[in-house]
N, C-alpha and C positions, 0 to 999 in steps of 0.2 A: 733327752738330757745330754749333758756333756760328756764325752768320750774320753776326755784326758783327764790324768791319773788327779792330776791336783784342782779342787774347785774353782770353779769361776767367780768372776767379781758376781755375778747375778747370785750366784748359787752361796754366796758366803752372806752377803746382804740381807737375803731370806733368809737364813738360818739367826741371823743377826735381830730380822723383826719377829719372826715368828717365836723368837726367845724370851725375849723383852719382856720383863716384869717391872711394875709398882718399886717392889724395893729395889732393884738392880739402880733406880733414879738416886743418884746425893738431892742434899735439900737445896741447892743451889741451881740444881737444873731444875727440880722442879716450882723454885721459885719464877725461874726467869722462863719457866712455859706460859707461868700464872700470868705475868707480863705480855709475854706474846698476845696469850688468848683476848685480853683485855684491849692492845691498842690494834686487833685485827677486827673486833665484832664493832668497836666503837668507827671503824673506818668503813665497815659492812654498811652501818646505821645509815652514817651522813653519807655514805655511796647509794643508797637507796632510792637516793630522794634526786639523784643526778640524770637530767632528762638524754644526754644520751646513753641511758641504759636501759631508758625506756624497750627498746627495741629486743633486748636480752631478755626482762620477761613478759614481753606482747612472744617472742618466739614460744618459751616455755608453754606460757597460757593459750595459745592459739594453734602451736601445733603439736602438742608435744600431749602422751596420755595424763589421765585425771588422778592415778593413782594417790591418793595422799599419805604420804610415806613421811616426808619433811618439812621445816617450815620454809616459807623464802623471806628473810629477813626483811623489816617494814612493811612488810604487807598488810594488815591489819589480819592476822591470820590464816593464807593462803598456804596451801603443805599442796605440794607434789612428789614424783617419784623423786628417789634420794640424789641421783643421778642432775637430773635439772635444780631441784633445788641448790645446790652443788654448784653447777653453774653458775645459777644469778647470784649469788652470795660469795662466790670468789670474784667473779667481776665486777659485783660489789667492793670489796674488798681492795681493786686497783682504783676505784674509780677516780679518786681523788691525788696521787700521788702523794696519798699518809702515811699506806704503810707502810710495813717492815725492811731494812736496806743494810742487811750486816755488810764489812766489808769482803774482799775478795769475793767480788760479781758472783755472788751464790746467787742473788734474785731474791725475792718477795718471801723468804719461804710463809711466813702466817698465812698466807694468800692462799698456797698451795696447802697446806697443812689442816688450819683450823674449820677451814668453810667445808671441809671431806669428813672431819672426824665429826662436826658438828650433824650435820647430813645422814651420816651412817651411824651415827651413834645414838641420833633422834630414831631411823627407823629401828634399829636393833636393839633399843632401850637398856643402851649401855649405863654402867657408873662412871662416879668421878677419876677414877683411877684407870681407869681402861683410857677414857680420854684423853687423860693426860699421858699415859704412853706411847696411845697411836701415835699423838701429834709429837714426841720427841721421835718416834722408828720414824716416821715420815720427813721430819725437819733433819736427821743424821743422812737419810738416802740422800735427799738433794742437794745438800751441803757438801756433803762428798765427792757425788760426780761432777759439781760444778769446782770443786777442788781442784782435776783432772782436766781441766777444758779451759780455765779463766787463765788471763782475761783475750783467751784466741777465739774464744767461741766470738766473742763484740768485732776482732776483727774480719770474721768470714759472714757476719752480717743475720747471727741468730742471737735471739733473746732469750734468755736464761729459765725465765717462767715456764715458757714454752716448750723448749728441749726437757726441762727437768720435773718439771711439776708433774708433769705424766706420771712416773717413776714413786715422785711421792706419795701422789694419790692413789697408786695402786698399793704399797706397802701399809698404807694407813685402812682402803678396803678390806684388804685380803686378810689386815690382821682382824680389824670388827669381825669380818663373817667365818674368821677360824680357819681361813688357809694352811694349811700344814706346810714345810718348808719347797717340798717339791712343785705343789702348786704353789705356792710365794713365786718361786723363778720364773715360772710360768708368767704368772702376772706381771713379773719385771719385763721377761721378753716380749709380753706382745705391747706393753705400756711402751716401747721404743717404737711403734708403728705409729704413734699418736703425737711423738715430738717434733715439733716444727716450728713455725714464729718465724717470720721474717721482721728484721728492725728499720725496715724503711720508712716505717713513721717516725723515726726521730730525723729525718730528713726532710721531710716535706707533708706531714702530721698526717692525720685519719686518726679516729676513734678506736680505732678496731682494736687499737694496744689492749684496751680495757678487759677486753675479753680471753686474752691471753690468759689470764688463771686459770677460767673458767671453763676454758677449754680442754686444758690439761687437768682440771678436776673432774670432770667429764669423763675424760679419754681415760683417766687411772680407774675410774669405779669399771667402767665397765671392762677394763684387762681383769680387775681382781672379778667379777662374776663370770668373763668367759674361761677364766682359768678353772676354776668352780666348778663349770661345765664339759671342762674337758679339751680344750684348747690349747694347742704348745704353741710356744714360742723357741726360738735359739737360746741358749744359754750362757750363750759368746758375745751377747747382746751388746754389751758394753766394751773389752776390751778388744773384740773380732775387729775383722780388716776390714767390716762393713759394717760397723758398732757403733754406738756413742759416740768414744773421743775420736776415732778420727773420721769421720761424717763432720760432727759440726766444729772442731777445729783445725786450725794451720797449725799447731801443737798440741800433745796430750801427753797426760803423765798417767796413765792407767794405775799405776803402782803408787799411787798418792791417797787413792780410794779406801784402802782397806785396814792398815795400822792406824792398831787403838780403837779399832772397831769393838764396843761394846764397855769400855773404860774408859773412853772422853766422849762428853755431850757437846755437841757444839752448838743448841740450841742460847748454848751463856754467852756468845757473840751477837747475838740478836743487837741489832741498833734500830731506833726509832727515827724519826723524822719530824721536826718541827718546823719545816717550809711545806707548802703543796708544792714539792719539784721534782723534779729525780734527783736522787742519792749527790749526784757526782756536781750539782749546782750548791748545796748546800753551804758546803764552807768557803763560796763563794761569796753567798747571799752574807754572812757572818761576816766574814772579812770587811764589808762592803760596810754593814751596820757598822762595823767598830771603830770605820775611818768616821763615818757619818754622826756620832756620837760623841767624838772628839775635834774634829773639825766644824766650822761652820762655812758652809760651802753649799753657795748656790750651782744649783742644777745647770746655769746658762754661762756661767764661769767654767764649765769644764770643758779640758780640750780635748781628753782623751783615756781611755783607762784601759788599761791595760792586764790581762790575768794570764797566771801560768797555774796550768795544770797538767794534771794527766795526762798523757796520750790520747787515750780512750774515750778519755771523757771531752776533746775536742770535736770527737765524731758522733759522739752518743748524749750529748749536752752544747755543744756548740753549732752544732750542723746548720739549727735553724735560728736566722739572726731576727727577724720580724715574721708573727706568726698571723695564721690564717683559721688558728682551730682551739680550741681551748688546749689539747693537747700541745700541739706547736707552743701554745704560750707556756708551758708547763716546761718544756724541756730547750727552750730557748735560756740559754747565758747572758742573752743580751738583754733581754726582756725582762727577765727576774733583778737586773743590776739597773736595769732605768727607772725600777719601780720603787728602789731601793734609794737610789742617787734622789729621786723626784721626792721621798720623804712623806710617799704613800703606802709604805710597808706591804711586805710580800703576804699578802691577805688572800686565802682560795678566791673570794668575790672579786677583785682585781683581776685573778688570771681566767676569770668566767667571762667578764667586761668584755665583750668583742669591741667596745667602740674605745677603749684604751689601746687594744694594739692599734692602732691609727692613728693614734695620738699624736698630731704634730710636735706638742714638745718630749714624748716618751721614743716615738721613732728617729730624733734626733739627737736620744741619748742612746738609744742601743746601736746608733750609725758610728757612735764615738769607741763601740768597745772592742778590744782587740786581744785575743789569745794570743800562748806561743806554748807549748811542751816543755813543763817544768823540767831539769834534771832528777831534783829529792820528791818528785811525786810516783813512787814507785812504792811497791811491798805495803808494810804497815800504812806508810805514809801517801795512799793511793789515792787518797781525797784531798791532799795538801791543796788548799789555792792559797798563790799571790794575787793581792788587789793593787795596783799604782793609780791614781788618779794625778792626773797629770792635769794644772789649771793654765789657764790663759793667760796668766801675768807670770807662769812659768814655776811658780808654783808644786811640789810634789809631796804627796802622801799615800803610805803605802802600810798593810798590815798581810800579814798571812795568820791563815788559819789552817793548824793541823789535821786534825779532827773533826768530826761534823756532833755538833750539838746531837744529844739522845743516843751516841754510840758509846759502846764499855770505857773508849779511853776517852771522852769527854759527854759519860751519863747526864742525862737531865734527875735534877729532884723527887722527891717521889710525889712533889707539889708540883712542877712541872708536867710529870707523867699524868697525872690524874686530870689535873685540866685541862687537857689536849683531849684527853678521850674523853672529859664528861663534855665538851664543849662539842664537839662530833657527833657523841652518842645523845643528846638533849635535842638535835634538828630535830630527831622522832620522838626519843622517847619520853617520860616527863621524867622529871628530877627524884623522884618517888621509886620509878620501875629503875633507874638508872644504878638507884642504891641497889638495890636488891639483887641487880645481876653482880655487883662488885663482891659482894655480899653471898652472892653462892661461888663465885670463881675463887673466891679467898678461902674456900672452904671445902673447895673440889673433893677433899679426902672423903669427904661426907656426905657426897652426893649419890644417893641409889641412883637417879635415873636422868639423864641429862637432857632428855623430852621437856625437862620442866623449864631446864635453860632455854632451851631452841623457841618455847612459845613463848615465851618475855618478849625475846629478841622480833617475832613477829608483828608485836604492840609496832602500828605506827600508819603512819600513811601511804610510804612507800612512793616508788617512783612512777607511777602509772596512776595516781590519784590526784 
């Protein structure tokens, strides 16, 4: 443990989950858990059935032991040790770029959070209330430290699931199986030997993004069992000169991490996603409708368009202009704006289409689009895009959009929210089992044993069928 007089960020953290009670929750945080939980199982569903994920559980089921501990969502009832289940069900959970994308680059946390607590909560036949507090100790660690590191970690070339998820997923373990605060630190210190993710697929695509949750669900179960057993870690883990913040960024605020620790929930920033893209295309994709709604403007009439945003998101959303991979088309600016211009709506089955990115007249419209670094896209306003369409007869129209649809400052409906996730969660499940999971998450307070949620969610075909 730590030698100096005053605790460490690991060592306050721990004491911060291993404290954590049901009532310490206002009804506010734990409404908008009830929300996480609901638009991350519903992205797990329709991630199930996504064939490059095939590979994530043929590994599971082919090499990995038979133990059946948990379930692996759409499998039509398949349980493995908690650990891999964990796995495919957080990788799940990216598969489709649905979920979760609060601002300030915290990352996915549902992703990280809910596929851990669900996992360990099935094997340790937890109640509704225990789950619902792993997953806020779990959603405040990674919010936190990505607090501490954004947005430098995106420029030193790490992804945020990756570095962070570790972390959460051992604080959400360690709390299921009763870690006591000392081993809590433990499991934070060795959960930083498991952070990594390189972002070079949003430059020149691979799949392997997908697995980034999953990895770090992974990596966190098993810090919180070797801690369990006996295993130290550094305690400096985070704030040390070979730590967290500065390891994975060109800047850190270490001191960002800890006030108001344990009196603000930051699970109530949670933002959704109603495009399959990343975060930082979104109120691109919006802008774009809005011209396209009030204008009537053919596709072959355009000469040029133009968007300003983010810094960040020029590199981490602009990188790639014509894509080669479904990912590549997910995280292309240009591609998501031609799909958009062309009056084919940003639909996941369009960004699956391999034979649209080739599209003679869709690659002659992502030829036409052109960035530049907003000034006012910075702080709150990190997602701000301007759209200009600029036409051939010289022509110009232009909309910005602040906010990205399904985030706190511009919520979707709660008719909105619902039909995003039953239209996800229905690929597998029927409309019948679909109620019934809404229906127990709504009622979490009430729930002995969250075994019964985890085998609903197994109803289905799955990705390997």
């Amino acid at each position: 443990m730590s030698t100096h007089s005053e605790p460490t960020i690991a060592q306050r953290l721990a004491e911060f989950v291993t404290d954590l009670r049901y009532d310490d929750l206002p009804p506010d945080v734990v409404k908008a858990t009830k929300a996480l939980i609901v638009d991350q199982l519903a992205c797990e569903l329709i991630g199930s059935t996504m064939p490059w994920l095939a590979p994530a559980r043929q590994l599971v089921e082919e090499t990995r032991g038979v133990r059946e501990e948990s379930t692996i969502v759409g499998s039509g009832g398949t349980r493995r040790l908690a650990a891999d289940a964990a796995f495919c069900n957080a990788s799940y959970g990216q598969a489709c770029e649905l979920d979760d994308s609060p601002y300030g680059s915290a990352g996915h946390i549902g992703t990280a959070t809910v596929p851990v607590a669900m996992a360990m909560g099935e094997r340790d036949r937890i109640d509704g209330t225990q789950f619902l507090v792993s997953i806020v100790a779990g959603y405040e660690v990674m919010y936190r430290l990505m607090r501490s590191v954004a947005p430098h970690h995106d420029t030193r070339g790490f992804h945020s699931q990756s570095i962070a998820g570790p972390f959460a997923s051992a604080a959400i373990a360690g709390k299921i199986i009763g870690l006591n605060a000392g081993e809590m630190t433990h499991a934070l210190a060795i959960a930083g030997s498991h952070s990594c993710g390189p972002l070079e697929y949003d430059q020149s695509g691979g799949e392997v993004k997908r697995i980034h949750a999953g990895l770090g669900a992974r990596g966190g179960i098993d810090s919180a069992f070797l801690a369990k057993f006996g295993l130290t870690g550094p305690s400096t883990i985070i704030e040390g000169k070979r730590g967290f913040c500065r390891i994975f960024a060109t800047e850190c605020d270490p001191s960002a991490i800890t006030p108001g620790l344990g009196e603000t929930f930051n699970v109530t920033n949670s933002g959704f996603k109603m495009y399959p893209t990343i975060g930082g295309v979104q109120t691109s994709i919006a802008a774009a409708e809005s011209i396209v709604r009030k204008q009537e403007i053919s596709p072959a009439d355009i000469a040029r368009v133009r968007v300003g945003l983010a810094e960040k998101v020029l590199l981490h959303g602009a990188g790639i202009r014509v894509p080669d991979d479904v990912i590549g088309a997910q995280f292309s600016l240009a591609f998501s704006l031609a799909l958009t211009f062309s009056g084919m709506g940003n639909h996941l089955e369009h960004y699956m289409n391999a034979g649209l990115w080739r599209d003679p007249h869709l690659v002659d419209l992502m030829m036409k689009v052109e960035t530049y670094a907003h000034p006012d896209a910075t702080g709150i306003n990190e997602r701000l895009a301007n759209v200009e369409v600029e036409l051939k007869d010289g022509r110009k129209f232009e909309a910005t959009e602040l906010h990205q649809k399904g985030s706190p400052k511009n919520p979707a409906t709660p008719e909105e929210f619902e039909a995003k996730a039953r239209r996800l969660a229905t690929t597998v499940l029927t409309p019948q089992n679909f109620d019934a999971i809404l229906e127990m998450i709504c009622g979490l307070e009430k729930l002995e044993d969250v075994s019964v949620l985890a085998r609903l969610l197994g109803n289905g075909r799955g990705a390997m069928h």
